[in-house]
C-alpha positions as CSV (number, residue, x, y, z in Angstrom):
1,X,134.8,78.7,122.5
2,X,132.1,79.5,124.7
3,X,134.2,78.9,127.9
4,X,136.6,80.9,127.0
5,X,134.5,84.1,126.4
6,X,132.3,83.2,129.7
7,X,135.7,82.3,131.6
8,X,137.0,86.4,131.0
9,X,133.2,87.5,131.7
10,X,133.9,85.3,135.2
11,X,137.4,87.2,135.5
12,X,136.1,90.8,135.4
13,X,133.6,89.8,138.3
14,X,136.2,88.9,140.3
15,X,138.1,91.6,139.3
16,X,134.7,93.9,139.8
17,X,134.8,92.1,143.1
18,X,131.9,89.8,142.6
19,X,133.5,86.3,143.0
20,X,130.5,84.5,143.1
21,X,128.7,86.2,140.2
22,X,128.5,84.1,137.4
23,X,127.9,85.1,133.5
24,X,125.0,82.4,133.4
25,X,123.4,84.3,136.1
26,X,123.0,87.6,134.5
27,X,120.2,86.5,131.9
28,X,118.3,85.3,134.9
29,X,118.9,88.7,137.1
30,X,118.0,90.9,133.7
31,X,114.8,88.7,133.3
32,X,113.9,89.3,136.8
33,X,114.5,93.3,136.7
34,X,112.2,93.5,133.8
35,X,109.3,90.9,134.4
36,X,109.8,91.0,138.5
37,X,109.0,87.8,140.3
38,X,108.4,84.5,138.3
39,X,108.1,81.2,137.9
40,X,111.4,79.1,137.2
41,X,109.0,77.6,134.3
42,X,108.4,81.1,133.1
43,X,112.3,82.0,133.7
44,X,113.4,78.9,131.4
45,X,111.0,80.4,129.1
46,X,111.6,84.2,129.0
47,X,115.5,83.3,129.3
48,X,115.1,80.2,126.4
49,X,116.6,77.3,128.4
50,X,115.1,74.5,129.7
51,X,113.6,74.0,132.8
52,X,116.4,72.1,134.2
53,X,118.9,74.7,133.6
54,X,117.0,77.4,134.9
55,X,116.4,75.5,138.1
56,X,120.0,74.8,137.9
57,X,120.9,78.3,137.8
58,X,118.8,79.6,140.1
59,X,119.7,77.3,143.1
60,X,122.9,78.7,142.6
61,X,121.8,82.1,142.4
62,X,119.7,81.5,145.7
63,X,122.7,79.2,147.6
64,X,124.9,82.6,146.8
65,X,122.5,85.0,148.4
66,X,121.2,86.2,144.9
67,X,117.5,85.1,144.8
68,X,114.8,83.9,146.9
69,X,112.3,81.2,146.2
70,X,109.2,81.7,147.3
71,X,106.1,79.0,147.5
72,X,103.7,78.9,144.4
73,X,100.4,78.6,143.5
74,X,101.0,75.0,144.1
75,X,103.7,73.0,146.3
76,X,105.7,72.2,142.9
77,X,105.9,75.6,141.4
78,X,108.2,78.1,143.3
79,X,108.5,81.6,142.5
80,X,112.0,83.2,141.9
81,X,112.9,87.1,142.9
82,X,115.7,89.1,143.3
83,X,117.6,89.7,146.9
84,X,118.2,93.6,148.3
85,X,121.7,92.4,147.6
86,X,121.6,91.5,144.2
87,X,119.4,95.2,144.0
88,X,122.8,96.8,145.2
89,X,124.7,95.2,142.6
90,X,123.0,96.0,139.7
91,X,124.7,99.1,138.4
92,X,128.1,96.6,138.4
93,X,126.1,94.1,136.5
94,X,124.4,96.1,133.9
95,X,127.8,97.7,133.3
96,X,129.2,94.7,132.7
97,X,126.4,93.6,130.3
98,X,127.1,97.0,128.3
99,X,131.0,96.4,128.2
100,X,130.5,92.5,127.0
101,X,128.0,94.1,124.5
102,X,130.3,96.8,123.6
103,X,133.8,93.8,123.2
104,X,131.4,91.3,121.7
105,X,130.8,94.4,118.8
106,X,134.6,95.0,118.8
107,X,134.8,90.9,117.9
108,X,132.5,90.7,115.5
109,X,134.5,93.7,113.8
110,X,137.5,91.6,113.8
111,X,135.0,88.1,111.7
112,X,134.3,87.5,108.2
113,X,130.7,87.3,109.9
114,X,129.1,88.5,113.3
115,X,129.7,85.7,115.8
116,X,125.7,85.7,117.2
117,X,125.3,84.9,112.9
118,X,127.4,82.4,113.0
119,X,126.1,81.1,116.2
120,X,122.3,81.1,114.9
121,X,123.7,79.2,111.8
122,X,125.2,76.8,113.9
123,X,121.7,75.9,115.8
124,X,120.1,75.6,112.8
125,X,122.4,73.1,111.0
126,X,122.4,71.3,114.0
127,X,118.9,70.8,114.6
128,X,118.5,69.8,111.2
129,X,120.9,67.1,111.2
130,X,122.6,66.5,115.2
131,X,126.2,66.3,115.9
132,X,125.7,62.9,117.4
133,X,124.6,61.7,113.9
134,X,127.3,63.9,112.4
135,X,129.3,61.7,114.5
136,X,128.2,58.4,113.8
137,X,128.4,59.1,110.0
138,X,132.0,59.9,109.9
139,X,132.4,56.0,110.4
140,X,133.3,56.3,114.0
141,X,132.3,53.0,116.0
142,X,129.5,53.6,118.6
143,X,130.7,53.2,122.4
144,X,127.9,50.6,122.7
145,X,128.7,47.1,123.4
146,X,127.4,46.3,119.8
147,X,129.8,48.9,118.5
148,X,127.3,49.3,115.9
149,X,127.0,53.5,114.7
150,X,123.8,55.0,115.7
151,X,121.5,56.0,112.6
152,X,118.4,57.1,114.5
153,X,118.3,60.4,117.4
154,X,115.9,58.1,119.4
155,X,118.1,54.7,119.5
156,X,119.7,53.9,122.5
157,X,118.0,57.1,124.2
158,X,115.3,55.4,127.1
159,X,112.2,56.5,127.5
160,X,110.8,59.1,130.1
């Protein structure tokens, strides 16, 4: 469901001539307007993704010409801003945050409940219980070569 709403978000940047943009970038770009530079450890954290899908994010932001990355206080932390570019575009990118606020609204007219609702319901039921082990509990056969089902979050996960 996700893709599809972020894949029309993707198809008005195009259409707003911004090929390159993409909807996971603009949480990153609004966090940067607002805080200025950070940390991609304080991005993950303003934003609420990890670390590795922040860093994710903003190499692509920076191999399109978006960001910069700067040296830290120290050489493993490196400190995210915005280009002059990505200043440029930022009346096209708040206006497209306004209109997918504005047709997100329109949506949530048209469900029994409002989707971000139904979303937040979603997190919490699975975090209490995870769809793996919803998963294994249906019966379903693990893919493991003991094709036993998985009863514990931390079986079969290595450690770090």
């Amino acid at each position: 469901m996700l893709e599809l709403l972020d894949g029309d978000v993707a198809k008005v940047y195009v259409d707003a001539g911004l090929p390159e943009y993409r909807p996971r970038f603009s949480p990153i770009v609004r966090t940067l307007v607002a805080e200025g530079p950070l940390s991609i450890r304080a991005l993950a954290a303003a934003v609420g993704v990890t670390h590795s899908a922040a860093s994710q994010t903003v190499a692509q932001l920076n191999r399109s010409g978006f960001v910069t990355l700067e040296p830290g206080e120290d050489a493993r932390q490196r400190i995210v801003q915005l280009t002059d570019k990505t200043r440029s575009l930022l009346p096209t990118i708040e206006a497209e945050w306004q209109a997918t606020t504005a047709a997100l609204a329109d949506l949530d007219a048209e469900l029994t409940a409002p989707l971000g609702q139904i979303l937040d319901e979603v997190v919490a039921a699975v975090e209490r219980r995870s769809f793996r082990l919803r998963i294994n509990s249906s019966g379903l056969v693990g893919d493991g070569p003991s094709g036993r089902v998985v009863e514990d979050e931390t079986e079969g996960v290595p450690d770090s």
